[in-house]
C-alpha positions in Angstrom: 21.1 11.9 -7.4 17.4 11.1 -8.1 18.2 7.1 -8.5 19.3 7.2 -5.3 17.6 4.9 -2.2 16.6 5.7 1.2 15.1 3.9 3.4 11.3 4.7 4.3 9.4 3.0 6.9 5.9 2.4 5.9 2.6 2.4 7.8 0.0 0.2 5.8 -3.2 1.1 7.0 -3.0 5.0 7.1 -0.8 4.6 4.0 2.1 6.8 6.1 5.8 7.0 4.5 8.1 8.3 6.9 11.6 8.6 6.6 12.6 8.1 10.6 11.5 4.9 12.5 10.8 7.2 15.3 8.7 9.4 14.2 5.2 6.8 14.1 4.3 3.6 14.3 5.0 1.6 10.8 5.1 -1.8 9.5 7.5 -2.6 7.1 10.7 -0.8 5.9 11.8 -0.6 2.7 14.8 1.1 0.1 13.1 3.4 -2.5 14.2 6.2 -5.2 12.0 9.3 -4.8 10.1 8.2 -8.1 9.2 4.6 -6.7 8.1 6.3 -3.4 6.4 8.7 -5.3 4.7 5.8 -6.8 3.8 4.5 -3.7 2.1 7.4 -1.8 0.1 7.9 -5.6 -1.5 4.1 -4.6 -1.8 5.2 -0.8 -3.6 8.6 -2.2 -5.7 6.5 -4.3 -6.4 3.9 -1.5 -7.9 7.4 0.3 -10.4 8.6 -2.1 -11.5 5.1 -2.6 -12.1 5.1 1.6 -14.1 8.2 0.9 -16.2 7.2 -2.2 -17.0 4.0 0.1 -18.2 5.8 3.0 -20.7 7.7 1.2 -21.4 4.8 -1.1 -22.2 2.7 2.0 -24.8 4.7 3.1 -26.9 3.3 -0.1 -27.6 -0.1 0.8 -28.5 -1.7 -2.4 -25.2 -2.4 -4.0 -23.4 -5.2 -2.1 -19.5 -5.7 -1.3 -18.2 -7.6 -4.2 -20.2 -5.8 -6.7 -19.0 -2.4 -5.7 -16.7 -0.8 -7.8 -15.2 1.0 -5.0 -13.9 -1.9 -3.2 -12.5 -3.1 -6.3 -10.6 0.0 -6.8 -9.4 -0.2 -3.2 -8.9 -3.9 -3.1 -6.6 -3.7 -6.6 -4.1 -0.2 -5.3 -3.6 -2.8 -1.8 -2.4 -5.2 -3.6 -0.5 -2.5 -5.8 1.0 -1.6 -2.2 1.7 -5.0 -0.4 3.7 -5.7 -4.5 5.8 -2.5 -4.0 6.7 -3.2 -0.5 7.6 -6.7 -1.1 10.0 -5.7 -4.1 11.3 -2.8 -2.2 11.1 -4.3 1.2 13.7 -5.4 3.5 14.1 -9.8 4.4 11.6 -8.9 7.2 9.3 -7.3 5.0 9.4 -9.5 2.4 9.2 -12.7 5.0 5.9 -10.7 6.6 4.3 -10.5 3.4 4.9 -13.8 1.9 3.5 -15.0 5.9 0.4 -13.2 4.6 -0.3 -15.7 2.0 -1.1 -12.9 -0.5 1.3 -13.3 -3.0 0.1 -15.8 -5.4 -2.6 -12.6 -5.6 0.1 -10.5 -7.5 3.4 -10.8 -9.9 6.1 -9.8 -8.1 9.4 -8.3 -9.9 
């Protein structure tokens, strides 16, 4: 069954998606099909080339932060992330990331 969910456990900031709490550290757990989780690591893949193409991009001084396209990109797929884990998200997720004050920055489901 393809619709149905198990629960992930999710490491924002190296974009990990484990299925066992034990096996690293993670931040937020949350219920997904395999299509929404594929979803989610597509973001998180996305999120990594953007790292890259800001790494090399840094080392050209002229363009500044907010007029980079690269932190756009990057700024847009986390809050394409911190969206899917709040609609997929347990209460303690969902509670963490409206703590953050970052929703009124997205439409949630």
């Amino acid at each position: 069954m393809e619709d149905e969910k198990k629960v992930y456990f999710i490491e924002i900031a190296s974009g990990e998606i484990s299925r066992r709490s034990t096996d690293s550290p993670w931040n937020f757990q949350i219920e997904a099909t395999d299509d929404e989780i594929t979803q989610l690591r597509e973001v998180f893949q996305q999120n990594y080339e953007a790292e890259w193409e800001g790494f090399f991009r840094a080392h050209v001084p002229f363009i500044e932060y907010h007029y980079d396209r690269v932190n756009d990109v990057y700024d847009q797929n986390m809050m394409k992330a911190y969206s899917m884990i709040y609609n997929l998200g347990n209460l303690e997720a969902k509670k963490h990331i409206e703590n953050m004050g970052i929703l009124s920055s997205f439409t949630t489901k």
